[in-house]
N, CA and C atoms as an extended XYZ file, in Angstrom:
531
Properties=species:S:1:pos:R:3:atomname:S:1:resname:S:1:resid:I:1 pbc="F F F"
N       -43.436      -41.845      -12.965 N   UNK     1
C       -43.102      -40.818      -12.001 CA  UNK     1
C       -44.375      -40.345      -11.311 C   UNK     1
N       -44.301      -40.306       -9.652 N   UNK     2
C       -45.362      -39.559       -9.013 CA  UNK     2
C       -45.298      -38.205       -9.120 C   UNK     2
N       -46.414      -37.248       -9.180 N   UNK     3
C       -46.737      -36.210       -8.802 CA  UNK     3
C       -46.979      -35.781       -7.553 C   UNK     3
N       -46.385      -34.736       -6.700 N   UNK     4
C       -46.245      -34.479       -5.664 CA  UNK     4
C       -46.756      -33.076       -5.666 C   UNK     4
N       -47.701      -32.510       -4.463 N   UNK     5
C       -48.149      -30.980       -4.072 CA  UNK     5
C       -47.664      -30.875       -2.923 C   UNK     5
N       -47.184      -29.986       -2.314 N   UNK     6
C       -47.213      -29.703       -0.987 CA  UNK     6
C       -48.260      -29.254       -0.298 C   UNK     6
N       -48.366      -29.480        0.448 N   UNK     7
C       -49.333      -28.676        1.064 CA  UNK     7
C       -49.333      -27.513        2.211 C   UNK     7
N       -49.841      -26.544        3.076 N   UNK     8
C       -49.023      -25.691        3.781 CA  UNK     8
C       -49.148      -26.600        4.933 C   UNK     8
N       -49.212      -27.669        5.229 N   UNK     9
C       -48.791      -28.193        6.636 CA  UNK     9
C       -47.376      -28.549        6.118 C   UNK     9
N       -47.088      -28.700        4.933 N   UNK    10
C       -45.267      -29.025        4.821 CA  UNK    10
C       -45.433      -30.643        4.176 C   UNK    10
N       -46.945      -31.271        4.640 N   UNK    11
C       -46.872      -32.403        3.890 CA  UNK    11
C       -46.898      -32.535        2.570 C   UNK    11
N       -46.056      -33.693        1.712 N   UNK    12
C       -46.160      -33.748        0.397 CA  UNK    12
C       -47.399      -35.126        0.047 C   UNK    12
N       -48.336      -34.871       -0.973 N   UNK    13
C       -49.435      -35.447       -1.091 CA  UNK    13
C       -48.767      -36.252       -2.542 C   UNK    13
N       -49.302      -37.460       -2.653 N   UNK    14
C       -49.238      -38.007       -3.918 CA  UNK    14
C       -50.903      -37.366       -5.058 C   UNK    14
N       -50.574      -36.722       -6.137 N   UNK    15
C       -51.927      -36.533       -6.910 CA  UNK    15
C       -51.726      -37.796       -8.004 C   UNK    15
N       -50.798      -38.092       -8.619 N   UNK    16
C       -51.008      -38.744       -9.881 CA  UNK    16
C       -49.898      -39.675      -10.349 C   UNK    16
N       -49.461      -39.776      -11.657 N   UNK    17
C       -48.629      -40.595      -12.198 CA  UNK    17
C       -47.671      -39.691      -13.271 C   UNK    17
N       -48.485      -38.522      -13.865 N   UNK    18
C       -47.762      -37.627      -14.601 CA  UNK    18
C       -47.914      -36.215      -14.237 C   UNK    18
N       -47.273      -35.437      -14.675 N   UNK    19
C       -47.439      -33.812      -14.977 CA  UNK    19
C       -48.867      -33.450      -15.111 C   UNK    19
N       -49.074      -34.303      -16.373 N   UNK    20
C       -50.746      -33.771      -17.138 CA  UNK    20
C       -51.149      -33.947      -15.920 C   UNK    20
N       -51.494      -35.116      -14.914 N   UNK    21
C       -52.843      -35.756      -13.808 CA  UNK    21
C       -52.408      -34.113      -13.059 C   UNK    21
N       -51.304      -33.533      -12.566 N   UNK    22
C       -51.086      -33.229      -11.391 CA  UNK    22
C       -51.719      -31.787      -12.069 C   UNK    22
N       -51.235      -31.277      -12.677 N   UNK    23
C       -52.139      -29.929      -13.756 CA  UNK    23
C       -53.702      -30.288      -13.875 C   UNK    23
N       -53.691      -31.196      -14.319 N   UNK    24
C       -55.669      -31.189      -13.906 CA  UNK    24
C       -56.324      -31.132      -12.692 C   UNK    24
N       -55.305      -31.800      -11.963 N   UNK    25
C       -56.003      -31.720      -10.321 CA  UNK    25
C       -55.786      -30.407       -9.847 C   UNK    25
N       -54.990      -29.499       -9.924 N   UNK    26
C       -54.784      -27.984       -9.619 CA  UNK    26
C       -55.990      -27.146      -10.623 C   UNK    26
N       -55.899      -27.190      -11.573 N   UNK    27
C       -57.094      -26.639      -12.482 CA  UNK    27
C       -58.781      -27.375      -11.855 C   UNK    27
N       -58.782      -28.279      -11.523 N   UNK    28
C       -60.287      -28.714      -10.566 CA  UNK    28
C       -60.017      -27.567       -9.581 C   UNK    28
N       -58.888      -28.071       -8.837 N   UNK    29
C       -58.906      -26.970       -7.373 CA  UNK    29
C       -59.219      -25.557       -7.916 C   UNK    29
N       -58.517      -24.703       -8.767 N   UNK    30
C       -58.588      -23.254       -9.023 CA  UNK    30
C       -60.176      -22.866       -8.997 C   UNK    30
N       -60.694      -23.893       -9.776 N   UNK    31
C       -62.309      -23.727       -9.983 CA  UNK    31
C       -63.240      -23.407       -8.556 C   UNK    31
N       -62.584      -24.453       -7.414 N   UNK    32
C       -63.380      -24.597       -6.468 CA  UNK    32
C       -62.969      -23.439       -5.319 C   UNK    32
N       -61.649      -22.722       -5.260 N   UNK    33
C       -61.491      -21.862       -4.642 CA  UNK    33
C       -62.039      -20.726       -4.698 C   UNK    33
N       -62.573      -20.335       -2.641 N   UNK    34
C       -62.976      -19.338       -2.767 CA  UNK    34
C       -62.924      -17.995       -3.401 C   UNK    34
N       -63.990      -17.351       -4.030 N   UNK    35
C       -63.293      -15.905       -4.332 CA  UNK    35
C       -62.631      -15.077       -3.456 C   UNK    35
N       -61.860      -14.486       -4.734 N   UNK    36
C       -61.002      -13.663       -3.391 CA  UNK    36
C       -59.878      -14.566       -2.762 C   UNK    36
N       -59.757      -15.888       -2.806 N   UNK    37
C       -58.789      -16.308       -2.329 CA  UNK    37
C       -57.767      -17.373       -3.406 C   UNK    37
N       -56.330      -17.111       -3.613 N   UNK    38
C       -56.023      -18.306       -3.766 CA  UNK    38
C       -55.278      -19.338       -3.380 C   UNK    38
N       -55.680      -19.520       -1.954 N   UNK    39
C       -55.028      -20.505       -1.340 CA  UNK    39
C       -55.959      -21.721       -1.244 C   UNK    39
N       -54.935      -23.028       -1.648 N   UNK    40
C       -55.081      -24.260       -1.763 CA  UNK    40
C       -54.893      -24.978       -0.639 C   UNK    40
N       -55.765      -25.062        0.416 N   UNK    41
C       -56.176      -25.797        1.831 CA  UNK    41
C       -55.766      -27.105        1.656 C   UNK    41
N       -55.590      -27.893        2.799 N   UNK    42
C       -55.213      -29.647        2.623 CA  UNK    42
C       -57.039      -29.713        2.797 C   UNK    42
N       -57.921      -28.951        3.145 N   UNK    43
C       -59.729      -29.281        3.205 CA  UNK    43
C       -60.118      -29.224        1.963 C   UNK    43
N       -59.683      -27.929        0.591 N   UNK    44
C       -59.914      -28.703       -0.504 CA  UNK    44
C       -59.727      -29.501       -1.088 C   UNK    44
N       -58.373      -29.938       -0.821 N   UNK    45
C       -58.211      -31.102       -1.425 CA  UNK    45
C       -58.821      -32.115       -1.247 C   UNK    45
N       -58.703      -32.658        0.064 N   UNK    46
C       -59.236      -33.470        0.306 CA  UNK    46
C       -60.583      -33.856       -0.250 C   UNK    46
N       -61.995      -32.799        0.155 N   UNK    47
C       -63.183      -32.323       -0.738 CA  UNK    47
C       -63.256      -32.625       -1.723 C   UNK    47
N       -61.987      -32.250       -1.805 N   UNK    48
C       -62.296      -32.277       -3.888 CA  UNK    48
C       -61.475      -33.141       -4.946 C   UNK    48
N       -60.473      -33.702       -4.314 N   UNK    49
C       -59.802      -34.783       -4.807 CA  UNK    49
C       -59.764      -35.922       -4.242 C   UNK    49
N       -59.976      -35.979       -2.642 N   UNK    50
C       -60.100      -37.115       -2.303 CA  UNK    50
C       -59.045      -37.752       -1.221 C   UNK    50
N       -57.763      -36.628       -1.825 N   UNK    51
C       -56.640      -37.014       -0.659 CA  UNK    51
C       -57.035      -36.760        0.527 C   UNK    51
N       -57.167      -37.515        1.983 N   UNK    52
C       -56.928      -36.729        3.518 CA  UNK    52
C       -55.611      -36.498        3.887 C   UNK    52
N       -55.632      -35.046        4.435 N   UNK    53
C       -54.095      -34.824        4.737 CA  UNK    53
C       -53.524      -35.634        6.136 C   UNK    53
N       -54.899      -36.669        7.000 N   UNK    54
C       -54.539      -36.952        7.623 CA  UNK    54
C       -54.653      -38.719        7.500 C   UNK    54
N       -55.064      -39.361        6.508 N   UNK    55
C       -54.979      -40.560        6.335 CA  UNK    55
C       -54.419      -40.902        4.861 C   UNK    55
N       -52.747      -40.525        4.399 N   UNK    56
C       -52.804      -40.853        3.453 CA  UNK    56
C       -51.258      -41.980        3.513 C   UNK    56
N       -50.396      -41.940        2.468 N   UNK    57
C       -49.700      -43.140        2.290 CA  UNK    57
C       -48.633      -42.395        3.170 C   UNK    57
N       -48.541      -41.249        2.786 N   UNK    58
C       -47.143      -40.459        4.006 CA  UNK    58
C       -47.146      -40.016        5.423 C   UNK    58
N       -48.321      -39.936        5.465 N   UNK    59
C       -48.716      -40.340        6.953 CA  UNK    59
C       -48.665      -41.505        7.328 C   UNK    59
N       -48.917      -42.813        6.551 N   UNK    60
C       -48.681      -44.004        7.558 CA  UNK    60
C       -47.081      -44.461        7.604 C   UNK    60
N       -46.175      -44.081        6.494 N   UNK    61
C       -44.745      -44.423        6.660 CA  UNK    61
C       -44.599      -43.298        7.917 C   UNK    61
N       -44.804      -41.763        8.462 N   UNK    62
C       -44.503      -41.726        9.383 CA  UNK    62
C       -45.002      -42.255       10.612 C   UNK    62
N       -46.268      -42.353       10.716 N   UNK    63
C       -46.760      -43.586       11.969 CA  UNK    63
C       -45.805      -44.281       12.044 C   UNK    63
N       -45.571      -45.479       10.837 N   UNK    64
C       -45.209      -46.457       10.978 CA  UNK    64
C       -43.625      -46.110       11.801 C   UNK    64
N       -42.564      -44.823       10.841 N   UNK    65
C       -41.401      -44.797       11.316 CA  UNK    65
C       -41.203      -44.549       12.987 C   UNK    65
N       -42.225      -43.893       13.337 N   UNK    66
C       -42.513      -43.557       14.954 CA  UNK    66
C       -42.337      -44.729       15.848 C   UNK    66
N       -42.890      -45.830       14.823 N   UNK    67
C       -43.601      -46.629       15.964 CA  UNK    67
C       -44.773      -46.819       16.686 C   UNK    67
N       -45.365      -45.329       15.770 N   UNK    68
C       -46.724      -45.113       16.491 CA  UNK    68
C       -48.038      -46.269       15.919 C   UNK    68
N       -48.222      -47.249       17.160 N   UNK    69
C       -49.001      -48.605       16.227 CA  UNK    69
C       -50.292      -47.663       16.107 C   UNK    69
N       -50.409      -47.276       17.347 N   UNK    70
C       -52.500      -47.029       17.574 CA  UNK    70
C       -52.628      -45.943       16.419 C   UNK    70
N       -51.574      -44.779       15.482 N   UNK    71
C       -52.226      -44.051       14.748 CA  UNK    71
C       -51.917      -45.015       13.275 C   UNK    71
N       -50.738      -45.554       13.214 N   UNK    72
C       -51.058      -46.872       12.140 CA  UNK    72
C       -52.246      -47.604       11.925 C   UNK    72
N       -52.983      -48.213       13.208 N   UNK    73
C       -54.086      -48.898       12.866 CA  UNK    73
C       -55.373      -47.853       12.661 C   UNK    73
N       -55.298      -46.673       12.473 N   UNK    74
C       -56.287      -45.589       12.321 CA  UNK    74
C       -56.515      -45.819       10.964 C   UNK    74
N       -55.014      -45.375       10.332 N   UNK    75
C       -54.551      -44.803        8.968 CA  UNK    75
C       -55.521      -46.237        8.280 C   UNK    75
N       -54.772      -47.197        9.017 N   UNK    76
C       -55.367      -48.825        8.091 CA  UNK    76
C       -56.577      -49.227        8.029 C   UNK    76
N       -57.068      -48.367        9.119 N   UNK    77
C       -59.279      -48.205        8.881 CA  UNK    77
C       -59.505      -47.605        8.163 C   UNK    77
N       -58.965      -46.386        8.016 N   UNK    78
C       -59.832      -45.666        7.057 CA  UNK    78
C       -59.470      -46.086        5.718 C   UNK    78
N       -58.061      -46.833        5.253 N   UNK    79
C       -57.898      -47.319        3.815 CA  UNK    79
C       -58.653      -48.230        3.629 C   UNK    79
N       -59.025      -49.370        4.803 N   UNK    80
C       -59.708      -50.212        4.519 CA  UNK    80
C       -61.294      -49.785        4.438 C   UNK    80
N       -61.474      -48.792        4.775 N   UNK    81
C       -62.880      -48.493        4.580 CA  UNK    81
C       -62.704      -47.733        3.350 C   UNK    81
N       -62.122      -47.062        2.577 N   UNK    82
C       -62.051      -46.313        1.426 CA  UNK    82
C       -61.307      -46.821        0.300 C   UNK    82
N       -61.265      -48.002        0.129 N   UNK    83
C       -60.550      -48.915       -0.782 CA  UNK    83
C       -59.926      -48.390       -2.518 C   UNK    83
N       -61.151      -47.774       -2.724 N   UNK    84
C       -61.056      -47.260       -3.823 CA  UNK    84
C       -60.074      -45.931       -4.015 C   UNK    84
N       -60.144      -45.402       -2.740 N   UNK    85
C       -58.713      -44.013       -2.574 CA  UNK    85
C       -57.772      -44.612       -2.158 C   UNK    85
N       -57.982      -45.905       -2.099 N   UNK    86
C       -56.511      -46.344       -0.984 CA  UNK    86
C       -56.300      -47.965       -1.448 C   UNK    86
N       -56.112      -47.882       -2.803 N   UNK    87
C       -55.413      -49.066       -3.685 CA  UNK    87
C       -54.353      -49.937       -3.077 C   UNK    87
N       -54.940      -51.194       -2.639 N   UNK    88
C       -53.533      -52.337       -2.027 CA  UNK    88
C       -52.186      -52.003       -2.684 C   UNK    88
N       -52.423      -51.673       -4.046 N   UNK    89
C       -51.049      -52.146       -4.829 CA  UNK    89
C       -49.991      -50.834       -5.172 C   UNK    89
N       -50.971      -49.823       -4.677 N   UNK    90
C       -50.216      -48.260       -3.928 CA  UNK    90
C       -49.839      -48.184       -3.081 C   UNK    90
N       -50.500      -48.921       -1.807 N   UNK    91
C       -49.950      -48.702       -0.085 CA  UNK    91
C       -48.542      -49.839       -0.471 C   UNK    91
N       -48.905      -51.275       -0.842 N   UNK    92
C       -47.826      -51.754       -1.092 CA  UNK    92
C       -46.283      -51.294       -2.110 C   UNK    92
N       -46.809      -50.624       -3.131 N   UNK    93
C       -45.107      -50.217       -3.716 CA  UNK    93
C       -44.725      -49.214       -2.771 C   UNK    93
N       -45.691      -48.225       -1.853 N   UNK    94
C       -45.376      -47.006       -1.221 CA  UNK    94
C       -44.676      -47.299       -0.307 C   UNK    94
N       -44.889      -48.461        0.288 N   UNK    95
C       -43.871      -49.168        1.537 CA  UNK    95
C       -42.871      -49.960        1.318 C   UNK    95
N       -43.237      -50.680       -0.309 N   UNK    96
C       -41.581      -50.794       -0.733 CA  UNK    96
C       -40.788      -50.070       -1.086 C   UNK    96
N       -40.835      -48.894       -1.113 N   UNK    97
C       -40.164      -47.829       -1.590 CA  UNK    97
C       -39.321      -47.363       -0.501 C   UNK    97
N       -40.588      -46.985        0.692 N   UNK    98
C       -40.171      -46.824        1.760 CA  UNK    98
C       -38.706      -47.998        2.375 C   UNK    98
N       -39.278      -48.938        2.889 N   UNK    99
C       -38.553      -49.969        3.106 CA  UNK    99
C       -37.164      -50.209        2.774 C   UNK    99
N       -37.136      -49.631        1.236 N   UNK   100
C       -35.987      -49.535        0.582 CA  UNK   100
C       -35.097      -48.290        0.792 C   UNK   100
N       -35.815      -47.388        0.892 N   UNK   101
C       -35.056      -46.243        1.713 CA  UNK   101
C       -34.394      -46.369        2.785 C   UNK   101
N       -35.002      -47.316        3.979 N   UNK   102
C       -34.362      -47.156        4.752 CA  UNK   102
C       -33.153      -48.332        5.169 C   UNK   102
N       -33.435      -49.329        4.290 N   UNK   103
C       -32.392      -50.280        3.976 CA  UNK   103
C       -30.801      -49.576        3.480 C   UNK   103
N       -31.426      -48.757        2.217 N   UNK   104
C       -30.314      -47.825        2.170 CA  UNK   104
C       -29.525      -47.277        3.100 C   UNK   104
N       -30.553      -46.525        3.644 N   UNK   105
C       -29.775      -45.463        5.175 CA  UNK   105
C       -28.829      -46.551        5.994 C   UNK   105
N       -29.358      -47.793        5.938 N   UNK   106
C       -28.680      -48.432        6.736 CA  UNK   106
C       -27.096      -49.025        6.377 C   UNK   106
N       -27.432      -48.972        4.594 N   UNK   107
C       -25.838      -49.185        4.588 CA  UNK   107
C       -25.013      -48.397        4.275 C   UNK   107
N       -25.029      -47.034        4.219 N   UNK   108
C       -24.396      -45.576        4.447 CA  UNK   108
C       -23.399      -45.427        5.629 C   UNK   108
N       -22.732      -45.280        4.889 N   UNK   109
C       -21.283      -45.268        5.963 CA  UNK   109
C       -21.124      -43.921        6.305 C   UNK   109
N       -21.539      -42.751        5.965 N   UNK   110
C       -21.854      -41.019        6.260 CA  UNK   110
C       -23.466      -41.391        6.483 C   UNK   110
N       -23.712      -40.614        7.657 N   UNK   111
C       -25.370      -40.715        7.163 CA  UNK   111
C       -25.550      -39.171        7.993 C   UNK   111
N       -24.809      -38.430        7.293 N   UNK   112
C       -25.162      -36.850        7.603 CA  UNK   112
C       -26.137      -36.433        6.557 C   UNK   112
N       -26.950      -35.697        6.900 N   UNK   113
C       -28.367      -35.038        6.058 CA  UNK   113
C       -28.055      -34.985        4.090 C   UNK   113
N       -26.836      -34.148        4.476 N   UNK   114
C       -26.634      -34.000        3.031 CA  UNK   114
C       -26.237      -35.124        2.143 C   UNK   114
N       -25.414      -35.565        2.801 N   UNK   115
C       -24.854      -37.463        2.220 CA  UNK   115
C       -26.077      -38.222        2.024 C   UNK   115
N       -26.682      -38.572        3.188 N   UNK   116
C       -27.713      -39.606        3.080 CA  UNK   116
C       -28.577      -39.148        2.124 C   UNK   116
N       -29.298      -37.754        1.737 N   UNK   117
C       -30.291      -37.102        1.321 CA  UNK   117
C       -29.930      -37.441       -0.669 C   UNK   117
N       -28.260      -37.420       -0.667 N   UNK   118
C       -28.019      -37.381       -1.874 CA  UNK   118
C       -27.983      -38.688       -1.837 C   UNK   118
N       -27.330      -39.975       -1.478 N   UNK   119
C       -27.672      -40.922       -1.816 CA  UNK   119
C       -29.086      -41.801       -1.952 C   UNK   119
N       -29.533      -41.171       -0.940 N   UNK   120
C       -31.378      -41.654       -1.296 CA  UNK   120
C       -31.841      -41.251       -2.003 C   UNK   120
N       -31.628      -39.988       -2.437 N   UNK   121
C       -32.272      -39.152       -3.657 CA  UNK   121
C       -33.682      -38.481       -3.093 C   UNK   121
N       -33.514      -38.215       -1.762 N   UNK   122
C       -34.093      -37.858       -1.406 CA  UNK   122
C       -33.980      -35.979       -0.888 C   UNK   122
N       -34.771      -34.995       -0.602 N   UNK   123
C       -34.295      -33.602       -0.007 CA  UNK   123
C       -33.972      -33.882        1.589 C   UNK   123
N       -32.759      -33.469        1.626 N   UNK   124
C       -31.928      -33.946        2.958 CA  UNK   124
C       -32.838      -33.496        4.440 C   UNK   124
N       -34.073      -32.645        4.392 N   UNK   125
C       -35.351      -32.812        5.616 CA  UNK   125
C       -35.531      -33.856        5.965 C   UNK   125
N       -35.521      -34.293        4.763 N   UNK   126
C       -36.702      -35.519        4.903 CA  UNK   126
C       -36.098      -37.203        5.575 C   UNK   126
N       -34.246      -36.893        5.411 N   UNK   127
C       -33.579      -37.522        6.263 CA  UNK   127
C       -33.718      -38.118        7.511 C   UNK   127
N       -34.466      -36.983        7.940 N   UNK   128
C       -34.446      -37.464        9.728 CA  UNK   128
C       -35.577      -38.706        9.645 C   UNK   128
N       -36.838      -38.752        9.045 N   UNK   129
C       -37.989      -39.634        9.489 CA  UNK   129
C       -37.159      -40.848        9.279 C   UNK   129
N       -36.269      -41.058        7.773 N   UNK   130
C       -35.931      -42.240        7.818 CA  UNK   130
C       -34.726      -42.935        8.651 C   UNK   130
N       -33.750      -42.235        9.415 N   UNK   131
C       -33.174      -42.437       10.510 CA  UNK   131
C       -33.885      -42.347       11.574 C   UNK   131
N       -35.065      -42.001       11.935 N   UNK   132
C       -36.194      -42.334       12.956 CA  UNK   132
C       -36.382      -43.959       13.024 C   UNK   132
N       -37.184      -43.451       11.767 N   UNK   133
C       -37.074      -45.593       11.220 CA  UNK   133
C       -35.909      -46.414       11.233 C   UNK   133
N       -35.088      -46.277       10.607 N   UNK   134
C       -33.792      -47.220       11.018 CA  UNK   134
C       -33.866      -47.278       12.382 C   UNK   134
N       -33.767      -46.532       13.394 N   UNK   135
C       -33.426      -47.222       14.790 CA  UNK   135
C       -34.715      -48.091       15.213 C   UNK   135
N       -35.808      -48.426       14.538 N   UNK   136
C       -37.295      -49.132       14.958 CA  UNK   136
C       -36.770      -50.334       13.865 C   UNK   136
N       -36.657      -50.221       12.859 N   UNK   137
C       -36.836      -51.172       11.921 CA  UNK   137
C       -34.976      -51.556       11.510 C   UNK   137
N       -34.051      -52.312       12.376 N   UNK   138
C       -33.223      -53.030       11.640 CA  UNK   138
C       -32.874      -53.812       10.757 C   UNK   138
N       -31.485      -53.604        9.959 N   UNK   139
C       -31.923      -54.353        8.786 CA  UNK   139
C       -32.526      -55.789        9.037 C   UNK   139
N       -32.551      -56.854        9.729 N   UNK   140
C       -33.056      -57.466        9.688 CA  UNK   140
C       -34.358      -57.432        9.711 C   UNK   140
N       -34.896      -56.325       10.306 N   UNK   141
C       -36.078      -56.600       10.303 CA  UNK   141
C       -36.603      -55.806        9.019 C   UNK   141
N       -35.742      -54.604        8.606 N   UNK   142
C       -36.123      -54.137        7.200 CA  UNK   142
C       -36.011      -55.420        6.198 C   UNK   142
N       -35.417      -56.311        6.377 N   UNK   143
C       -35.755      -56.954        4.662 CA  UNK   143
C       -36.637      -58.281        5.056 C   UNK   143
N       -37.144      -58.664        6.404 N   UNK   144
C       -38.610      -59.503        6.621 CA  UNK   144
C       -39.649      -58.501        6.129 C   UNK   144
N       -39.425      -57.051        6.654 N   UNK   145
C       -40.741      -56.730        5.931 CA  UNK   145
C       -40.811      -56.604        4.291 C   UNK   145
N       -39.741      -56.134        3.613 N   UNK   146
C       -39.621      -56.104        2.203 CA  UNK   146
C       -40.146      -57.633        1.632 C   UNK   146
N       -39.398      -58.586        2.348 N   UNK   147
C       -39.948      -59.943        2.074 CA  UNK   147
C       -41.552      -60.245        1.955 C   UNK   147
N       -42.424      -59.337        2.963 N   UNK   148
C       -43.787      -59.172        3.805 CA  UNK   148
C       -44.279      -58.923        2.123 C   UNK   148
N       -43.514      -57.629        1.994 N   UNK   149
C       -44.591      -56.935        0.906 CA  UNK   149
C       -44.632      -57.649       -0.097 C   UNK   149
N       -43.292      -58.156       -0.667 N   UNK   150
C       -43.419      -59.472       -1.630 CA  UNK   150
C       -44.657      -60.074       -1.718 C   UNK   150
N       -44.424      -61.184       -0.743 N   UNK   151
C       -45.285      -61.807       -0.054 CA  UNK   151
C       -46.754      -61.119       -0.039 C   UNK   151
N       -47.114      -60.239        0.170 N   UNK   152
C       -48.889      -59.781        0.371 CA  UNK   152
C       -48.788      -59.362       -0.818 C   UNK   152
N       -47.840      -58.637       -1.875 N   UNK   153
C       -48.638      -58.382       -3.266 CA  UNK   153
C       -48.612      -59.342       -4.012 C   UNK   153
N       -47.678      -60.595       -3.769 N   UNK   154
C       -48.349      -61.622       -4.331 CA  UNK   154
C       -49.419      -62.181       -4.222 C   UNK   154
N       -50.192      -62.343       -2.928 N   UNK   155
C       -51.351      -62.899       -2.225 CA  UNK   155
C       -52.684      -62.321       -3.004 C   UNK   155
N       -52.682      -60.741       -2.816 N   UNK   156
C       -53.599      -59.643       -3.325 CA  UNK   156
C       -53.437      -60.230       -4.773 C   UNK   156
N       -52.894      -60.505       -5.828 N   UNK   157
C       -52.601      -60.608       -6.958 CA  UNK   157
C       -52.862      -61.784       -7.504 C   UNK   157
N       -53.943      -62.656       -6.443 N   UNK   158
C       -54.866      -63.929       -6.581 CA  UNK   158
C       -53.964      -65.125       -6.329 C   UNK   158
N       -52.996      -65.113       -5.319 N   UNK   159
C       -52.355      -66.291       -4.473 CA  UNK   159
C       -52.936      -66.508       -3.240 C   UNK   159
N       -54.205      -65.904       -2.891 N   UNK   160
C       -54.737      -66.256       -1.715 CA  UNK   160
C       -56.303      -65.780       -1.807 C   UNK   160
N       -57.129      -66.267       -0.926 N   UNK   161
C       -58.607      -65.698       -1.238 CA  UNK   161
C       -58.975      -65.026        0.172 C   UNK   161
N       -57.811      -64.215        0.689 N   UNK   162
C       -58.588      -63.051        1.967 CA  UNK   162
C       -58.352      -61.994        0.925 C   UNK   162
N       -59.511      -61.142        1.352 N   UNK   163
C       -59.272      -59.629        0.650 CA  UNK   163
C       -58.537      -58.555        0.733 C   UNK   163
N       -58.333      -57.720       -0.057 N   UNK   164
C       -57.028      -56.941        0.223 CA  UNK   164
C       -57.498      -56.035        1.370 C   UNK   164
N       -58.344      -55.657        2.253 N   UNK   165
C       -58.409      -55.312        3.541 CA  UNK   165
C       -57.588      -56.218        4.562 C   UNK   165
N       -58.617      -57.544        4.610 N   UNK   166
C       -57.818      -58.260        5.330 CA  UNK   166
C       -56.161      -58.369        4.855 C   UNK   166
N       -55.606      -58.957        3.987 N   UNK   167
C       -54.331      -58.469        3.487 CA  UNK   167
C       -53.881      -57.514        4.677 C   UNK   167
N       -54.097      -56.129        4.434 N   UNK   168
C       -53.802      -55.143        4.146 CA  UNK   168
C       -53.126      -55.002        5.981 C   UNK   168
N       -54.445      -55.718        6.405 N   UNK   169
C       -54.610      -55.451        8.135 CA  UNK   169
C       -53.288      -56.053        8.575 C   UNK   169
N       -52.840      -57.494        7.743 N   UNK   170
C       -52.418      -58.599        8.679 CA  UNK   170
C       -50.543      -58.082        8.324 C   UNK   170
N       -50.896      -57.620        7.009 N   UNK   171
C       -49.616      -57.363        6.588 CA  UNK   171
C       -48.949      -55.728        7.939 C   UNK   171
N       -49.627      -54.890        7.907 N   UNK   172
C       -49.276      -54.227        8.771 CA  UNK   172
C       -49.267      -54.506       10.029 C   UNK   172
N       -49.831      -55.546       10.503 N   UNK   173
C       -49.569      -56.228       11.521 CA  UNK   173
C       -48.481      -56.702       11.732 C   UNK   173
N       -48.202      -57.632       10.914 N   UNK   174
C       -46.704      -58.131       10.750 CA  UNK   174
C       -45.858      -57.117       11.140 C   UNK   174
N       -45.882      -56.325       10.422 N   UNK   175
C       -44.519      -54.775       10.263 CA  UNK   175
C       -44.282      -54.259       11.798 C   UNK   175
N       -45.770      -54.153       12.134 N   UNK   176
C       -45.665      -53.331       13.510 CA  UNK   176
C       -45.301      -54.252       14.754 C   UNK   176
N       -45.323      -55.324       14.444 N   UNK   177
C       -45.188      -56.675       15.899 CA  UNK   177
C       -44.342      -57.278       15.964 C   UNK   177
């Protein structure tokens, strides 16, 4: 299970894998907050854990659901330049996940907020990005890319000798073209 913070822009940040990770990363933050204050900025975090609130895995599924290529290929510089915050084999389950979400949406015969929200298992807000995406990404083209990710985490996983940057580039290439 991921650990999730919000943050006050409304974005939800991935911190960890359990409870414990996501409690230690709040106990770092408490330390580093100003006196006198206790509000938790998306600038400390970032600072101090490492997440950017503006280059992370939920920012590029919404790029991506937009359509927006030119802030997609932003998001995919700075992972590829920060490799170590931005693990191939995280961006990849994060977009199969994704992917799979919206495969879902697509075979929903209600796809009103509350319906869709409960069958995705998702909070019914968060509905709209992935009906954004469904009208960009049809199922056909949702399960070439699911196929994609297959495909590149096998590659990354020593079926090929480009690096998981390159990977990383060509595979989102694919998605977006």
């Amino acid at each position: 299970m991921i650990s999730f913070f919000e943050c006050r822009s409304g974005n939800l940040i991935a911190v960890g894998t359990t409870s414990e990770l996501f409690k230690n990363e709040i106990d770092k933050l408490m330390l580093v907050i100003p006196a006198g204050s206790r509000q938790i900025t998306p600038e400390l975090i970032e600072k101090n854990i490492g997440i950017s609130k503006d280059y992370n895995n939920f920012e590029l599924t919404k790029a991506l659901s937009t359509g927006n290529v030119a802030r997609t290929a932003r998001i995919i510089g700075y992972f590829t330049a920060n490799p170590k915050n931005n693990p191939f084999v995280l961006i990849v389950s994060t977009l199969f996940y994704y992917f799979s979400k919206i495969l879902l949406y697509h075979s929903l015969q209600d796809k009103s907020r509350e319906n869709a929200g409960r069958e995705m298992g998702i909070p019914p807000f968060a509905v709209d990005e992935y009906a954004q995406a469904a009208r960009i990404f049809t199922v056909s083209k949702t399960c070439r890319v699911i196929s994609w990710l297959r495909a590149y985490d096998l590659k990354a996983k020593g079926y090929s000798t480009a690096s998981e940057a390159d990977l990383l580039k060509e595979l989102i290439f694919r998605i977006t073209h």
